[in-house]
N, C-alpha and C positions, 0 to 999 in steps of 0.2 A: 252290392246294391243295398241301400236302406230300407229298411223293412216299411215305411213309408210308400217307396216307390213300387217294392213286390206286390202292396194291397194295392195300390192302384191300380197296375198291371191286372190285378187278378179281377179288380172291379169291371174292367173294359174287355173281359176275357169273355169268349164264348159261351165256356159252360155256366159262368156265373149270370150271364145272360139270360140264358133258357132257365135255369132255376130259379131265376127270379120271377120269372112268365109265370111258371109252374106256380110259385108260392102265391102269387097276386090271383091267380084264379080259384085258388088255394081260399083264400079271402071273402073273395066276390062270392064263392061258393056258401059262406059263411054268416055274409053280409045278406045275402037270399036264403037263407034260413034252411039250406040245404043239408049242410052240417052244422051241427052243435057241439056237442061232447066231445073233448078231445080236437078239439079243430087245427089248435096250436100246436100238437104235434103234428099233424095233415099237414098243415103248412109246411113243418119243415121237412117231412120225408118227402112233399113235394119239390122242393127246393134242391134237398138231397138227390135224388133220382133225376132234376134235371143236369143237376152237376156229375153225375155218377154217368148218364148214359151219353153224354155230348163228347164227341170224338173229341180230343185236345188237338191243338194245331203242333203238328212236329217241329220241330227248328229247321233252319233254310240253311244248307249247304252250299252255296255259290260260289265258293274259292276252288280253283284250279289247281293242280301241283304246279311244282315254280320249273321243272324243265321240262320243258315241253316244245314240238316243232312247228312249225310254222304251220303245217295243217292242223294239227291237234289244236292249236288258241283259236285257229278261225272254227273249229267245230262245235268245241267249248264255250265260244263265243253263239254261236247260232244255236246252242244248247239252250243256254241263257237267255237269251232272246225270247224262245219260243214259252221258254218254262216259268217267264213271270209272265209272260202275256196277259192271262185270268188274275193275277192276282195284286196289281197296280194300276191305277188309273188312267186313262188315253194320257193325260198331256205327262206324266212320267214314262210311260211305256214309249211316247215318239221320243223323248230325250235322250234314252236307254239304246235304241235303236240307232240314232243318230249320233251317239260315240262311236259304238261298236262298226259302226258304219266307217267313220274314218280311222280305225285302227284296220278295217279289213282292207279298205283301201294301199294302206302301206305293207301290209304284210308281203308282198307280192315282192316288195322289191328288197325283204331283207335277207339274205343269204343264210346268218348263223343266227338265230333268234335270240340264242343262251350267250354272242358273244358279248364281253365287257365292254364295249362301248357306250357312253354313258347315254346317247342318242337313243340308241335300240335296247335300252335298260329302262329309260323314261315308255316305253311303248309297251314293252312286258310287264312292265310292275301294271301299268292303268289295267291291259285287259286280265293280269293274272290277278290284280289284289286293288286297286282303287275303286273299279268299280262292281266288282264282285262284292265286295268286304261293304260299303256304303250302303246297295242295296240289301246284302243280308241282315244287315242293322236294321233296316227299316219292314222288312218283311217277316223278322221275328220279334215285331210288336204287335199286338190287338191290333185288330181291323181299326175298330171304335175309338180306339185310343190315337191310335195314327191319324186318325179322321177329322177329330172335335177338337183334341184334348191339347191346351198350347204349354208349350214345354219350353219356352227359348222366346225370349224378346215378345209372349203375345203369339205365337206362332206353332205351328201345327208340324207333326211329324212331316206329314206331306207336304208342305210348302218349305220346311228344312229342305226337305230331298229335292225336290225342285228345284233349290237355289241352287244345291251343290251340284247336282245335273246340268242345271246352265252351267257353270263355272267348269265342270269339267269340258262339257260340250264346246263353248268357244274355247278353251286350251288347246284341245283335242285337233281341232279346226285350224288352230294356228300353227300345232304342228305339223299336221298334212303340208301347208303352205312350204313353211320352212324346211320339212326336209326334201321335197321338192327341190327348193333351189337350195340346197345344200347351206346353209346358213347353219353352222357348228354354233354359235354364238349367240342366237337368237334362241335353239333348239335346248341347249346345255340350260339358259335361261328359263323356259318353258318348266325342263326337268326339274329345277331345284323350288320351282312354284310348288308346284304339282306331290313333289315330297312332302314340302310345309304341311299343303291343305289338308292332304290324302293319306301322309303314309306313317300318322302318330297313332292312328285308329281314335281320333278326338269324338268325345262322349257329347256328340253336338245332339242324338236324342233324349238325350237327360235322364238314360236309365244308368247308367254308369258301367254298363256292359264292356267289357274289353274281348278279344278278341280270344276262341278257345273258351269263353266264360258260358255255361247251358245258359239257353235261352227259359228268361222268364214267362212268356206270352201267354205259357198255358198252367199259370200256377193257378 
């Protein structure tokens, strides 16, 4: 990552948030004649201390191990579910819900979860690493930063992710459809989309984070 993109990060980051509160009052206090002597450094031990005692945000684990049974993705899945719930906005959390939704749907009727068929490969990669791996990209960004800050075409972390939630959402959708009626052709189709989009780890939040890389969020 560009040392560039690290101070921005670190600019939209919590603790430097509260430090900065700290230092502005730091000021006003200054500005009101309350302190004199020395202010400048008040400032920054207030700055300091806001940065010092602001919890840092951990990085977000959401990847699954790759074998796993068909109960374990559906729990793993409802794990997930439950565990961004606070920490994503309603119209991503219904998006998030409504994948996981039609991979549970199918699970029911897959026998060997782990076997090679490229149909029920296209279903485990989504709920073990598409979209585990997208949301953890986006959840070990700053809030603020996610929020405001456009990174791509004019466009905001969260409405990235959005896009990419729709996009996996009707895939998702259309392969419920198709493996229903057994449509190998339609299905095998679906899959090799779905690798393209999903499965390069593409640095579509413009931190340039790749995948196993520590999360910046709380520098």
């Amino acid at each position: 990552m560009k040392k560039s993109q690290r101070l921005l990060l670190y600019l939209y980051s919590t603790p430097n948030i509260v430090g900065s509160i700290l230092g502005l009052i730091g000021l006003t206090l200054f500005f009101l004649g309350v302190i004199g002597s020395y202010w400048f450094l008040i400032v920054l031990g207030l700055y300091g201390i806001g940065v010092l005692v602001t919890p840092k945000s951990s990085p977000s684990e959401l990847r699954l191990r790759n074998e796993l049974t068909v109960d374990e993705i559906r729990a793993g899945l409802e794990s997930l579910v439950n565990g961004i719930r606070k920490k994503v906005p309603k119209d991503i959390f219904t998006k998030v819900e409504s994948i996981t939704n039609s991979i549970l749907q199918i699970l029911p009727r897959i026998v060997d979860v782990n076997s090679s068929d490229y149909n029920i490969y296209t279903i485990r990669q989504t709920a073990l690493e598409y979209l585990p791996e997208t949301l953890e990209r986006y959840l070990n960004l700053p809030r603020a930063y996610a929020s405001i800050h456009p990174i791509k075409g004019g466009k905001t972390a969260n409405q990235l992710l959005l896009e990419q939630l729709d996009l996996l959402d009707g895939e998702m959708k259309a392969v419920v459809q198709d493996f229903y009626q057994n449509d190998t052709q339609r299905l095998m189709a679906h899959g090799r989309f779905l690798q393209e989009k999903f499965g390069k780890n593409t640095e579509w939040m413009g931190t340039g984070q790749r995948r196993g890389e520590e999360s910046n969020s709380s520098l």
